[in-house]
C-alpha positions as CSV (number, residue, x, y, z in Angstrom):
1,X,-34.9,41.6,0.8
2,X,-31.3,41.6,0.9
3,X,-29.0,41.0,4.3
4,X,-28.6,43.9,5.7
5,X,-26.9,44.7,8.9
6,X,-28.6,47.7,9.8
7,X,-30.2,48.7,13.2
8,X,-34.3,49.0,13.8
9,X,-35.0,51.4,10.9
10,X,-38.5,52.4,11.0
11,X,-39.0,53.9,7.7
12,X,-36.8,50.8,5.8
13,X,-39.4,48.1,7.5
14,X,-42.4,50.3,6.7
15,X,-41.2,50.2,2.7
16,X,-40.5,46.4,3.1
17,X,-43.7,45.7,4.8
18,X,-45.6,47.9,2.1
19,X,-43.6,45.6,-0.6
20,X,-45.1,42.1,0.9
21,X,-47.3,41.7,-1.3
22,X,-47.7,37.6,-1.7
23,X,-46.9,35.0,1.5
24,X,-43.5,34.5,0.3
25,X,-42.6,38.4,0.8
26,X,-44.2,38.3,3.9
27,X,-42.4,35.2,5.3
28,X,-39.2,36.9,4.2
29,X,-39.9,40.2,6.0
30,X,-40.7,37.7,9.3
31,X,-38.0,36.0,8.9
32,X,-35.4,38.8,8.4
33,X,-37.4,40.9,12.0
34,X,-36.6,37.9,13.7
35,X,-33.1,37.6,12.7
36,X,-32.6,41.6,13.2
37,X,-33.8,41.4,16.9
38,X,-32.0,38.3,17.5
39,X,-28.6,39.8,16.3
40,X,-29.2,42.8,18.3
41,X,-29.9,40.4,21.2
42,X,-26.8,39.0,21.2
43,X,-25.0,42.0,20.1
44,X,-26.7,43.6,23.4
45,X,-25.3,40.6,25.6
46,X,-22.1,40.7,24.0
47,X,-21.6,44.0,25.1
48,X,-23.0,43.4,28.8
49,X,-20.4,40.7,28.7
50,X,-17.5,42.9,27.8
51,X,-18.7,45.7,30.6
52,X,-18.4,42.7,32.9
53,X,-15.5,41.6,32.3
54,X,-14.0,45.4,32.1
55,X,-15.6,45.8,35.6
56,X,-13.9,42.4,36.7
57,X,-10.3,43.5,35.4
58,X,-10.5,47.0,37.3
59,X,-11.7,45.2,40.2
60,X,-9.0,42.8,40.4
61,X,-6.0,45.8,39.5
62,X,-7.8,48.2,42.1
63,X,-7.8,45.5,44.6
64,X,-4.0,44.3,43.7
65,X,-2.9,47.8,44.1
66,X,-4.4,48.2,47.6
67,X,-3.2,45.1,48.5
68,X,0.6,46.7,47.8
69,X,0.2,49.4,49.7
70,X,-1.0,48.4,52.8
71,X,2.2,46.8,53.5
């Protein structure tokens, strides 16, 4: 079972699951659905962080400009 960086592919952990045949193939496909779903965790908070901060920016220049032009 190879590193792939792919996202939740049904049909690829159905194969892979139908290949784990002995406890060591098993413990690998484990360990490779845990990594998976902990990348796209991250990946997942990454991006909430990145929406904040855009959110935080435009909040800050929005506010900045109103600030001008009420003098």
């Amino acid at each position: 079972m190879g590193k792939q960086e792919t996202a939740y592919d049904y049909h690829r952990y159905k194969k892979l699951l139908a290949e784990a045949v002995d406890e060591s193939k098993r413990l690998e496909l484990i360990e490779l659905l845990i990594h998976e779903k902990a990348r796209d965790k991250l990946e997942a908070q990454r991006t909430s962080d990145r929406v904040a901060m855009t959110a935080q920016t435009v909040a800050r220049v929005l506010g900045t400009s109103r600030h001008r032009d009420s003098f």
